[in-house]
N, C-alpha and C positions, 0 to 999 in steps of 0.2 A: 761924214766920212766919204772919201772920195774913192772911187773905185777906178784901177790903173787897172786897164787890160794888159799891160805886159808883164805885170807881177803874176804869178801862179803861186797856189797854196805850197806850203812844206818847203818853200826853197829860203826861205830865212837860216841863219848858222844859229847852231846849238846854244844855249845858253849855259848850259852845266860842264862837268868834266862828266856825266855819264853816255857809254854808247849807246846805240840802240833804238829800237823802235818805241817811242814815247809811250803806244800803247801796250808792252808787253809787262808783265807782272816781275817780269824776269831780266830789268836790266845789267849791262856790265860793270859793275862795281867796282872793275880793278884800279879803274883810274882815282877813285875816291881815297883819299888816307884813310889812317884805320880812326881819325876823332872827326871827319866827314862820314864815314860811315856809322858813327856809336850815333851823331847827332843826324841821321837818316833815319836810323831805328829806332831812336827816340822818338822823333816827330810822327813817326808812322803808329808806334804804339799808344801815343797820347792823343791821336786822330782818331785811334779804333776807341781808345776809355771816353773818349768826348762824345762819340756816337753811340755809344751803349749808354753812357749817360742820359742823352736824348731819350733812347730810348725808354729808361728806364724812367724818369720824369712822366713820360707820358702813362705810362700803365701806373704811375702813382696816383695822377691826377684822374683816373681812369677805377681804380679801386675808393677813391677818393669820392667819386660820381655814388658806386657803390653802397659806400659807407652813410652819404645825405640822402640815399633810396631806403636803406634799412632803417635809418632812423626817423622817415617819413612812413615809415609803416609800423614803428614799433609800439603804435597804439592801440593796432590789432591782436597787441600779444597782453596777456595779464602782468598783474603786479610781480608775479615771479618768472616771468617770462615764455610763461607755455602756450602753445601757439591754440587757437580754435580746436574744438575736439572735430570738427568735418575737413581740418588741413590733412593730405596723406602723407602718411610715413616716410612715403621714397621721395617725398620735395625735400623735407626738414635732410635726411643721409641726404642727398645729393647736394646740397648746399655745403653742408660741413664739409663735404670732401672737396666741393670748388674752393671752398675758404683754406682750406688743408696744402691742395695744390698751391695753390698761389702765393704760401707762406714759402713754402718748401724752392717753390721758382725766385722768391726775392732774396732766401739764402744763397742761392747757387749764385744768382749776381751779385751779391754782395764781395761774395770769396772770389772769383774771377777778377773784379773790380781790383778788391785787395792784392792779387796776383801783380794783376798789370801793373801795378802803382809801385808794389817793393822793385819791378824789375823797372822801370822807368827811374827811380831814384837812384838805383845803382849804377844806370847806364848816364845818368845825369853828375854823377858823384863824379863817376870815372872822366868824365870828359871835362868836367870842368880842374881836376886834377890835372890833366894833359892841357889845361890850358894854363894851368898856373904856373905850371914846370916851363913850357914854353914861352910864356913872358916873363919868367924868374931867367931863361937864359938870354933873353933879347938883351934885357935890361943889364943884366951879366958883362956882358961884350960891349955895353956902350961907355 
């Protein structure tokens, strides 16, 4: 890559129809139609379910770690599974309530997850609707 001193940053033309300062959260959207903007809100909401996916992946593989520690230890526990009579009480309660928690934390994403997906399908439905309608009238006219 060759470096031209008389080029400066930021002075290339726009590549989109959006205004605005590339880094604000808050661009002008008026110039977008309204099936560039569904297919804006789509890509943005199916960026955020790909990243909580990620996320989510990893705390599986992560409880997952978990599950081959408990089962590398469950030789410590008897045939019916009761732990040594010298384990304390508040190890055994705090465990089940971490186990408890982290059930309860992979509902909450599960439902979110489900959220984001019914409104990405409809905003996916819709647009491609609009795109059907407007190649049913291209084709119309020729």
């Amino acid at each position: 890559m060759t470096d031209n001193p008389e080029s400066k940053p930021g002075t290339r033309p726009r590549l989109g129809p959006i205004d605005g300062d590339p880094v604000t959260s808050h661009p002008n959207l008026s110039k977008l139609s309204k099936q560039q903007q569904a297919l804006r809100l789509a890509v943005i909401q199916e960026f955020k379910a790909k990243k909580v996916k990620k996320y989510v992946e990893k705390q599986v593989q992560y409880i997952n770690a978990n599950s081959r520690i408990a089962e590398g230890i469950k030789f410590l526990f008897d045939e019916e599974g009761r732990p040594p009579p010298n384990m304390p009480m508040e190890d055994i309660v705090a465990e089940r309530q971490h186990i408890e928690y982290e059930i309860k934390w992979f509902e909450a994403i599960l439902d979110e997850l489900r959220n984001r997906l019914v409104r990405v399908k409809e905003i996916e439905e819709h647009a491609l609707d609009l795109l059907a309608e407007r190649f049913a009238r291209e084709h119309k006219d020729e």
